[in-house]
C-alpha positions as CSV (number, residue, x, y, z in Angstrom):
1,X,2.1,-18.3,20.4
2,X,1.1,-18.9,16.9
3,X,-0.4,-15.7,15.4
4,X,-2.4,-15.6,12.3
5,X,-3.7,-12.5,10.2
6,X,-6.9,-12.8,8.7
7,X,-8.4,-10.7,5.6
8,X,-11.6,-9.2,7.3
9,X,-14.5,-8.2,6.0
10,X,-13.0,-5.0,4.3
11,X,-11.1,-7.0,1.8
12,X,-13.3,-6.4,-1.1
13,X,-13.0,-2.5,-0.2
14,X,-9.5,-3.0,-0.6
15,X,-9.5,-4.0,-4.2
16,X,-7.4,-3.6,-6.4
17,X,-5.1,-4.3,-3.8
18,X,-5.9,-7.5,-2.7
19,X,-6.3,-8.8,-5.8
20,X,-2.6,-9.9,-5.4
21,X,-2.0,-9.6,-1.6
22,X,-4.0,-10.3,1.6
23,X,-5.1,-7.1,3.4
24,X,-1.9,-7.6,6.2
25,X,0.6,-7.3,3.5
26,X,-0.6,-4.0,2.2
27,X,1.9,-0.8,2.9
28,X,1.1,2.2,4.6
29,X,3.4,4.3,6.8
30,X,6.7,3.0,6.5
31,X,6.1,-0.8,7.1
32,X,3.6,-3.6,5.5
33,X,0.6,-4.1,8.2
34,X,2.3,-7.3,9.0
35,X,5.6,-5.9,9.3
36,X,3.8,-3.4,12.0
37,X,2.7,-6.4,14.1
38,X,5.5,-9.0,13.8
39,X,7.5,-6.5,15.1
40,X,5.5,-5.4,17.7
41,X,5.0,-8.8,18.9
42,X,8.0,-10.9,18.5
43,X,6.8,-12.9,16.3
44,X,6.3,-14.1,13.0
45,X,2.6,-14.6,11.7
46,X,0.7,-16.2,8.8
47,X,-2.2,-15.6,6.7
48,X,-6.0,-16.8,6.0
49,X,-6.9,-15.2,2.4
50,X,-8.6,-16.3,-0.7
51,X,-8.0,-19.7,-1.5
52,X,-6.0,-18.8,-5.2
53,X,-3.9,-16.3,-2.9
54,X,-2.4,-19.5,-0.4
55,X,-0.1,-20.8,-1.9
56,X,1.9,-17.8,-1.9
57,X,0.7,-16.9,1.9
58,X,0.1,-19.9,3.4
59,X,-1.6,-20.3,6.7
60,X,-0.3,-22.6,9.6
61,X,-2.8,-23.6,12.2
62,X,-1.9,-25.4,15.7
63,X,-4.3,-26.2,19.0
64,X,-4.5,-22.9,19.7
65,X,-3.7,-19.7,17.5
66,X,-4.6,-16.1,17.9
67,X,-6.3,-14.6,15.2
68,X,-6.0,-10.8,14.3
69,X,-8.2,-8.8,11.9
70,X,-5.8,-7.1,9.4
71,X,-7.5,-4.2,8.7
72,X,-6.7,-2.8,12.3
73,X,-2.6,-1.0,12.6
74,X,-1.4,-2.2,15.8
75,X,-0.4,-0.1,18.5
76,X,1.0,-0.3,22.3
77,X,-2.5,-0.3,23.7
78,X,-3.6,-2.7,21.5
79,X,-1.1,-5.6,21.3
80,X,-0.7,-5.2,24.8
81,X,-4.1,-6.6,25.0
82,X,-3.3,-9.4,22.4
83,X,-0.4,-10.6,24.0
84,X,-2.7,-10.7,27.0
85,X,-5.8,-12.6,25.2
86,X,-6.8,-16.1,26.9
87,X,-8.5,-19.0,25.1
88,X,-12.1,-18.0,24.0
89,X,-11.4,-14.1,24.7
90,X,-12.4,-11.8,21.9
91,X,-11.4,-7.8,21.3
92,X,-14.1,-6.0,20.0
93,X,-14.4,-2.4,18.8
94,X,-17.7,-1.6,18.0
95,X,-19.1,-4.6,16.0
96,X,-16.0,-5.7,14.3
97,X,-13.7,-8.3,16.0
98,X,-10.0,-7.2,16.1
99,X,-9.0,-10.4,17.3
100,X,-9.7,-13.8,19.4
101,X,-7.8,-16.6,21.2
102,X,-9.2,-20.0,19.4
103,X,-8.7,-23.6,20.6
104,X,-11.1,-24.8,17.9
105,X,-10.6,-24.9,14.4
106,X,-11.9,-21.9,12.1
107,X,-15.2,-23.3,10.9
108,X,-16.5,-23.7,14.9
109,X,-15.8,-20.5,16.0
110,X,-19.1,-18.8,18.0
111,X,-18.5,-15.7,19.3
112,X,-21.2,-16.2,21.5
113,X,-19.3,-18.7,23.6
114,X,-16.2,-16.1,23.6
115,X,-15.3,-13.2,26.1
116,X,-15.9,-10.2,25.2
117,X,-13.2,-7.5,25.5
118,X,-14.1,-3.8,24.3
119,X,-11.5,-1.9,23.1
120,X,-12.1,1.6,23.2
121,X,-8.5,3.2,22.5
122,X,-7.8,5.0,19.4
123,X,-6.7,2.7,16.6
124,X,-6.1,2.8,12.6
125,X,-7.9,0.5,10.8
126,X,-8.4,0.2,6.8
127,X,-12.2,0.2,5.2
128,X,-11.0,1.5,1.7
129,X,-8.6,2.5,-0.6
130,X,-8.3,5.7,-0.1
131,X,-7.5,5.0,3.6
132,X,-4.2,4.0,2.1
133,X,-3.2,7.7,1.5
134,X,-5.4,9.4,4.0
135,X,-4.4,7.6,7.3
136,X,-0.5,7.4,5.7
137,X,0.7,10.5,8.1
138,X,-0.4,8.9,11.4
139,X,1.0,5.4,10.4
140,X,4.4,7.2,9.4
141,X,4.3,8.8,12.5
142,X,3.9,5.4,14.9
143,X,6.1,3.4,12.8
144,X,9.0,6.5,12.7
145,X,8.9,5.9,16.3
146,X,8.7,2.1,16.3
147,X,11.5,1.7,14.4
148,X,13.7,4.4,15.8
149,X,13.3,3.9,19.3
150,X,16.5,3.8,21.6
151,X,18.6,4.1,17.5
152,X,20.7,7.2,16.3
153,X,20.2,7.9,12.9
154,X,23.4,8.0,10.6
155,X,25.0,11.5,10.4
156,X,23.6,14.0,7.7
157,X,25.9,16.1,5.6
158,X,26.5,19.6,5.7
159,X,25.6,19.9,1.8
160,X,22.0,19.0,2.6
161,X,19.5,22.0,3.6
162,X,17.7,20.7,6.7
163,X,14.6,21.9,8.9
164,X,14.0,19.8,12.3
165,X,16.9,17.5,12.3
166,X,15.4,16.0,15.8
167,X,13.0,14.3,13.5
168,X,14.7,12.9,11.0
169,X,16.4,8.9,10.7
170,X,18.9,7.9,8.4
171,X,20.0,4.6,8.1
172,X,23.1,3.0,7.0
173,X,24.2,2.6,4.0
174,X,21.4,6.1,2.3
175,X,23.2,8.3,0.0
176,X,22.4,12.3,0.1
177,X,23.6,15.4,-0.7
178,X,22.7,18.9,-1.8
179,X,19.0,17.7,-0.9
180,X,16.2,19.9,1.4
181,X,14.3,18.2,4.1
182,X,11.9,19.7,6.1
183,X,10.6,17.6,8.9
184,X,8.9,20.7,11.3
185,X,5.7,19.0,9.9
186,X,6.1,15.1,10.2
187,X,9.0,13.0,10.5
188,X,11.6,11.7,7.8
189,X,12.7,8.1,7.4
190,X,15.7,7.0,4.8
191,X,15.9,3.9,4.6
192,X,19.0,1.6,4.3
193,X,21.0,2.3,1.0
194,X,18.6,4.2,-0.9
195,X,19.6,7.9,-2.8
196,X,18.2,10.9,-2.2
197,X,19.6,12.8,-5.5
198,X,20.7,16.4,-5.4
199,X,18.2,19.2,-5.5
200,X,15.3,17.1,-4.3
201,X,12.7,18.9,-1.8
202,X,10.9,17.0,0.6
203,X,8.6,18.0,3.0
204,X,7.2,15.3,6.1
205,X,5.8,13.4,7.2
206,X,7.8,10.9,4.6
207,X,9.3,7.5,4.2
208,X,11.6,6.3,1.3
209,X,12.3,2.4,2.6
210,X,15.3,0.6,1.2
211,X,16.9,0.4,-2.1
212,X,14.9,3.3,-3.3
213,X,15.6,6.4,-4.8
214,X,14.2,9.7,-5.1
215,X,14.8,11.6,-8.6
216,X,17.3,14.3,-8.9
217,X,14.6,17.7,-8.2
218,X,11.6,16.1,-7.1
219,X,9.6,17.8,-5.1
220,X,7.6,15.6,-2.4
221,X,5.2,16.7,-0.1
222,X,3.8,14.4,2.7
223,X,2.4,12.2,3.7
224,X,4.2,9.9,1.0
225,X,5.8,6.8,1.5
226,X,8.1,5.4,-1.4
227,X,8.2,2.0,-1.4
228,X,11.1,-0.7,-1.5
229,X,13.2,-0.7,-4.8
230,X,11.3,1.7,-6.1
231,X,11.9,5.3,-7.9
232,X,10.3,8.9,-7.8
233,X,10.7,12.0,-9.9
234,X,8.5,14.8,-10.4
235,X,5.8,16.1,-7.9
236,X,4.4,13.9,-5.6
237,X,1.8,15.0,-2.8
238,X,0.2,12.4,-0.1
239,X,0.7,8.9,-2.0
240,X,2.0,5.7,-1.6
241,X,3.8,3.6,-3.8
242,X,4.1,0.1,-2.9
243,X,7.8,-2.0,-4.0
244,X,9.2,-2.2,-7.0
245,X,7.1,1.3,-8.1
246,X,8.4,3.4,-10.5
247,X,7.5,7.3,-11.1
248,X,10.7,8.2,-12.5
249,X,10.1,11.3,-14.1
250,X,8.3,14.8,-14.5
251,X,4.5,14.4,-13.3
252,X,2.1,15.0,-11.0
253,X,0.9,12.4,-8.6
254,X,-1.1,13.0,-5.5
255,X,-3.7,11.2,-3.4
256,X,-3.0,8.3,-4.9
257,X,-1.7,4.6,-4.0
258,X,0.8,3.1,-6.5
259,X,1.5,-0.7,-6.9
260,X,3.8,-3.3,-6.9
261,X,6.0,-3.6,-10.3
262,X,3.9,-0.4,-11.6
263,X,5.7,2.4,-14.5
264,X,4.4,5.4,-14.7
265,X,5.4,7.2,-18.2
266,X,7.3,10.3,-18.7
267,X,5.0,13.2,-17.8
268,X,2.0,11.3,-16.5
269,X,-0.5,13.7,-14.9
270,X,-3.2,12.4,-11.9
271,X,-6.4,14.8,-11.0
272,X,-6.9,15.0,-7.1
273,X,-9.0,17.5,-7.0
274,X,-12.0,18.2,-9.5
275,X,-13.0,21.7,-11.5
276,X,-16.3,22.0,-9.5
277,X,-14.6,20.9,-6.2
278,X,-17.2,18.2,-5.1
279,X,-17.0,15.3,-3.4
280,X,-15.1,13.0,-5.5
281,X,-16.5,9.5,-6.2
282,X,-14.5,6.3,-7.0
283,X,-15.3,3.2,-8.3
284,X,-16.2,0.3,-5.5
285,X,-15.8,-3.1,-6.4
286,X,-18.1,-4.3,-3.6
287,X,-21.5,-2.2,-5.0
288,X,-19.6,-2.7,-8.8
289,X,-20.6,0.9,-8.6
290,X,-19.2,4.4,-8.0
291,X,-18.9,5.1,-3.9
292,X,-18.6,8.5,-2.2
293,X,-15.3,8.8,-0.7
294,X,-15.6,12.1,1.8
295,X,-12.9,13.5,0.1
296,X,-12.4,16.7,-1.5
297,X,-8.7,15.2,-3.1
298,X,-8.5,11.7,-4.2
299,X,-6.2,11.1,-7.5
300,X,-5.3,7.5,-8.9
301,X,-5.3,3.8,-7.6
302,X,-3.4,1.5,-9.8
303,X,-3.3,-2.1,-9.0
304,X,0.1,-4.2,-9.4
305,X,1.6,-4.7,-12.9
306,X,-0.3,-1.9,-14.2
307,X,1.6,0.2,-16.6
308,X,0.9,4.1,-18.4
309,X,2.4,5.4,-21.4
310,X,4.3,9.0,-21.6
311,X,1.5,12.3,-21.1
312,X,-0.8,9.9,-20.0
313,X,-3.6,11.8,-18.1
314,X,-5.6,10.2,-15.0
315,X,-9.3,12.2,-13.8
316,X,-9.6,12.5,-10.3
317,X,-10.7,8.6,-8.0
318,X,-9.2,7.1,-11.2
319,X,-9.0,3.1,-10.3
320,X,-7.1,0.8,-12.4
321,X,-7.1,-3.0,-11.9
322,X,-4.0,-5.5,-12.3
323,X,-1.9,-5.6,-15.4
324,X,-3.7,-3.0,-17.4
325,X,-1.5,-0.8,-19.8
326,X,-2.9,2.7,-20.6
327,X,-1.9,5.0,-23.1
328,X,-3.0,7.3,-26.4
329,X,-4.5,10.8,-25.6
330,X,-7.6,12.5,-23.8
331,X,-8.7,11.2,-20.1
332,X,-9.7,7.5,-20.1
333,X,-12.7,6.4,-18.2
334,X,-12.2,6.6,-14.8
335,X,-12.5,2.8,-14.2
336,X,-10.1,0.5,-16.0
337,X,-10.6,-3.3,-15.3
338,X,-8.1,-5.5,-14.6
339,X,-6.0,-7.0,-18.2
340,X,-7.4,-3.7,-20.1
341,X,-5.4,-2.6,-22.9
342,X,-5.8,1.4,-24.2
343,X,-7.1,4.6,-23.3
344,X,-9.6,7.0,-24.0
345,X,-10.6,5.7,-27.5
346,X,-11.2,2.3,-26.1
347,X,-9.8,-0.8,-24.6
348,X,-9.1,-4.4,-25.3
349,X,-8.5,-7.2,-23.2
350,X,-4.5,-7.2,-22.2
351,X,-4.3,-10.9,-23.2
352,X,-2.8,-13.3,-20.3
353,X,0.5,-14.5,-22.6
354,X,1.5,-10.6,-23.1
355,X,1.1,-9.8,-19.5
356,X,2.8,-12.5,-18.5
357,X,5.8,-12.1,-20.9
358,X,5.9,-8.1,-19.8
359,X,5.7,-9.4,-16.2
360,X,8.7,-11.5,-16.8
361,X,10.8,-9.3,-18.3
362,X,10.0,-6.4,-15.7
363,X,10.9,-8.7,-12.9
364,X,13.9,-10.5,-14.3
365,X,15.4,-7.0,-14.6
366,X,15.5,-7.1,-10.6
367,X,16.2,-10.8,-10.0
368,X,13.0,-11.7,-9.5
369,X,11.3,-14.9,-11.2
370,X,7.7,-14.6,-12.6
371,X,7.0,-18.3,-11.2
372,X,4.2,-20.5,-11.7
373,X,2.9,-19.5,-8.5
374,X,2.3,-16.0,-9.9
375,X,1.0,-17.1,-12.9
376,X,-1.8,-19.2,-11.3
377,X,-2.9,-16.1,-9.0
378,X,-2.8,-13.7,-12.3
379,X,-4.8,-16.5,-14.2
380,X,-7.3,-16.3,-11.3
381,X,-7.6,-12.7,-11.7
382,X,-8.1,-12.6,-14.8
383,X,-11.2,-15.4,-15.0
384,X,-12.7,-13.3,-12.0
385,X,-12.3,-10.2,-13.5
386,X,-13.9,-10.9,-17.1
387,X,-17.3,-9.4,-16.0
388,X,-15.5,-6.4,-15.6
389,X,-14.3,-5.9,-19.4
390,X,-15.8,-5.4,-22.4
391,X,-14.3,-8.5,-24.5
């Protein structure tokens, strides 16, 4: 069967984020959406996305494909029910379709000719940004057991200080000692050859996946996931930090989500929660307005290749486009377009050559090439993003 995962209707929500991704390959819990259902199905899928983002996810269409709305987590219930799907069935929750069985190609799809199939289980499904961070402990949760299931974690030293050893995984290859985890509240993945360092505190639900490393002394309170290749210091509470993240030192983060090839600076601060206590609001790049989140804590979202100086501070719903770099005193606004450069004094535009020589250097140092095919979608972002700053 050939399975393909399409943006959805949320997409725009989802910005920053999917300025450089589709919605399926954003993180939360311990795996990328389409890591959740590749596994869960058996097998591999592709993508329909913005036209600059194809090249990098390319789509591959055949007589008949299954299509499966991205903003929706899979579970047992649910794929069980896609697996299931026959030509011209649709799975509907509410209004939204989570996915259909086409024969036709995408422009002649009509619902009205399809099947309707109500789902009315519980599932997690991304609307906004803040979902990221806010739905993380559940997703932790179902992929802890996805990926664990009929395994035995690696054996934990007797250096380390450990609450609810039931529900923590180690896998091969993750370095730890002299470290406290306490999994009585949500379970504890290591992934494979990462490093815990010594007098780090973690509390679950939490999820470090591989080659990453935790600082030595952090102190980590779930739900957090840590990305791939990434590093954390500091405090961290609730956030997730996408691959190739770095919060490397002293700091608060929390509420937040973190991007790819991101640097936080030395003692960089992030407000989740504001004097007065309120509601906090955050910037919404389908209004191109400030949106009311529900949330009493919500701290930074930082889009990929953005960058903060040292004692750089954020206000509470703080969102920050792609490949801005922030720095100088005081609280800068609390939206920061996309190729901004400054802080609270002011900003200029982050020219394309700079970024792009930063980019290349940052990625090089992991063996990573800044290709063409990354210039083309930052280019893209960029020209689509000009309304945004104030050249």
């Amino acid at each position: 069967m050939n399975y393909i995962l399409f943006d959805g209707p949320f997409r725009t929500h989802l910005l920053p984020f999917t300025y450089t991704r589709p919605v399926a390959d954003i993180r939360i819990g311990i795996l990328t959406i389409r890591e959740k259902w590749e596994m869960r199905l058996g097998f591999t899928t592709t993508t329909i996305t913005e036209d600059y983002l194809s090249e990098r996810f390319p789509m591959v269409e055949m007589d008949q494909n299954v299509l499966i709305n991205a903003s929706y987590l899979p579970n047992a219930e649910l794929v069980s029910l896609v697996k299931n799907l026959a030509v011209n069935q649709a799975i509907f929750k509410d209004d939204d379709v989570i996915a259909f069985f086409a024969s036709d190609t995408q422009e002649d799809i009509d619902f009205e000719a399809f099947e309707a199939i109500e789902f009315e289980g519980e599932v997690i499904k991304l609307e906004h940004t803040w979902d990221i961070f806010s739905k993380n402990g559940e997703a932790i949760q179902e992929d802890f057991q996805l990926i664990t299931k009929g395994r035995h974690s690696q054996p934990i030293s007797s250096s380390n200080s450990i609450i609810a050893a039931h529900n923590i995984f180690v896998e091969e290859g993750a370095t730890l000692e002299f470290v406290t985890l306490n999994a009585s509240q949500g379970p504890i993945y290591i992934g494979k050859n990462t490093e815990i360092m010594e007098g780090a505190m973690i509390r679950g639900p939490f999820a470090i996946c591989e080659h990453s490393i935790v600082k030595m002394g952090a102190k980590i309170y779930g739900p957090t996931t840590v990305g791939p290749y990434s590093k954390v210091g500091g405090e961290v509470n609730n956030s997730v930090l996408f691959a190739h993240a770095n919060k490397g030192h002293e700091g608060f983060l929390g509420n937040s989500v973190i991007g790819e090839w991101c640097n936080l600076g030395a003692d960089t601060n992030t407000s989740n929660l504001k004097n007065n206590y309120a509601e906090v609001k955050i910037w919404d790049y389908t209004t191109e307005s400030f949106a009311r989140t529900g949330l009493q804590f919500c701290g930074l979202m930082m889009g990929d290749h953005s960058k903060c100086g040292i004692n750089t501070m954020f206000n509470t719903g703080t969102v920050i486009g792609v490949s801005a770099n922030i720095f100088g005193s005081g609280y800068p606004r609390n939206f920061i377009p996309s190729f901004s450069w400054g802080g609270a004094s002011g900003f200029t535009t982050y020219q394309t050559n700079r970024a792009f020589d930063v980019a290349q250097k940052v990625m090089s140092r992991r063996q990573i090439e800044f290709c063409d095919v990354d210039k083309s979608i930052m280019d893209h972002i960029f020209e689509i993003t000009r309304k945004f700053r104030r050249d």
